[in-house]
C-alpha positions in Angstrom: -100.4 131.5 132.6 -98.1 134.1 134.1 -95.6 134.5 131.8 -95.3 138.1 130.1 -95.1 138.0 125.9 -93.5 140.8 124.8 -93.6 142.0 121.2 -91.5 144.4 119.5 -93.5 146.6 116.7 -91.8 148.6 114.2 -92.8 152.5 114.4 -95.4 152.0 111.2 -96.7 148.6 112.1 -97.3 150.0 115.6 -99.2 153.0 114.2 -101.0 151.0 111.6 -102.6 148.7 114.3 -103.1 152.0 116.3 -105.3 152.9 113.6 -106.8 150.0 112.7 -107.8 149.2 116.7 -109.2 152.8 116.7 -111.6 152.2 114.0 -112.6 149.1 115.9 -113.2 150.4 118.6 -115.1 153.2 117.2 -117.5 151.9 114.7 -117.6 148.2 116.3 -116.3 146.2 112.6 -113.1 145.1 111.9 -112.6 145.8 108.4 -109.6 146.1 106.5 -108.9 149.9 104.4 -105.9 149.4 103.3 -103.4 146.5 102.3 -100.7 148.1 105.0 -103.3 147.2 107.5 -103.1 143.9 106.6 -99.1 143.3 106.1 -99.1 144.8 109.7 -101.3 142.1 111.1 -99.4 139.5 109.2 -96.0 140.6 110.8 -98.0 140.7 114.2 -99.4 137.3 113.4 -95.8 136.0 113.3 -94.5 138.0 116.3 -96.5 136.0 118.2 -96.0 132.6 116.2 -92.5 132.8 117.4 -93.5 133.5 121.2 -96.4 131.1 121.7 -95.7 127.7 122.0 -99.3 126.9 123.2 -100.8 126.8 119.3 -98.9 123.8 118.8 -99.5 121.8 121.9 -102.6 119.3 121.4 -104.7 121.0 123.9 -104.8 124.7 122.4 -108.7 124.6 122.0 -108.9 124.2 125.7 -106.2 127.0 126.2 -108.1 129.3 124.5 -111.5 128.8 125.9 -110.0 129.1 128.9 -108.0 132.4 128.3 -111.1 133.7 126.8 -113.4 133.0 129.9 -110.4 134.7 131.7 -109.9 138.2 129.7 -113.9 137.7 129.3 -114.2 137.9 133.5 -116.9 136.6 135.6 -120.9 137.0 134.0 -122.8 139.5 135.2 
């Protein structure tokens, strides 16, 4: 797949998931706080629904496995 998706945030949805990824990545949960957090990963959820066409084709299970094992890399 070597197609770019590009997404276009709105300034508080973009700082929203700033925040939200930061708290991931610090404490390791992914937990909502607040009910913005989760309108802003709605409205990201359908950014991408009208990029992707791969959720609708019959072999998505096998396209994400397979993008997973790729953003995953090689076992060490």
């Amino acid at each position: 797949m070597s197609k770019l998706v590009r997404l276009e945030l709105e300034p508080d949805e973009a700082l929203v998931l700033f925040e939200f990824l930061s708290r991931y990545s610090d404490e390791q949960v992914l937990a909502i706080e607040d009910k913005a957090e989760q309108v802003a990963l709605w409205n990201l959820l359908c950014l991408l629904e009208k990029q992707l066409v791969e959720p609708f084709l019959p072999e998505y299970s096998r396209l994400v496995r397979d993008a997973r094992d790729r953003l995953r890399g090689p076992a060490e």
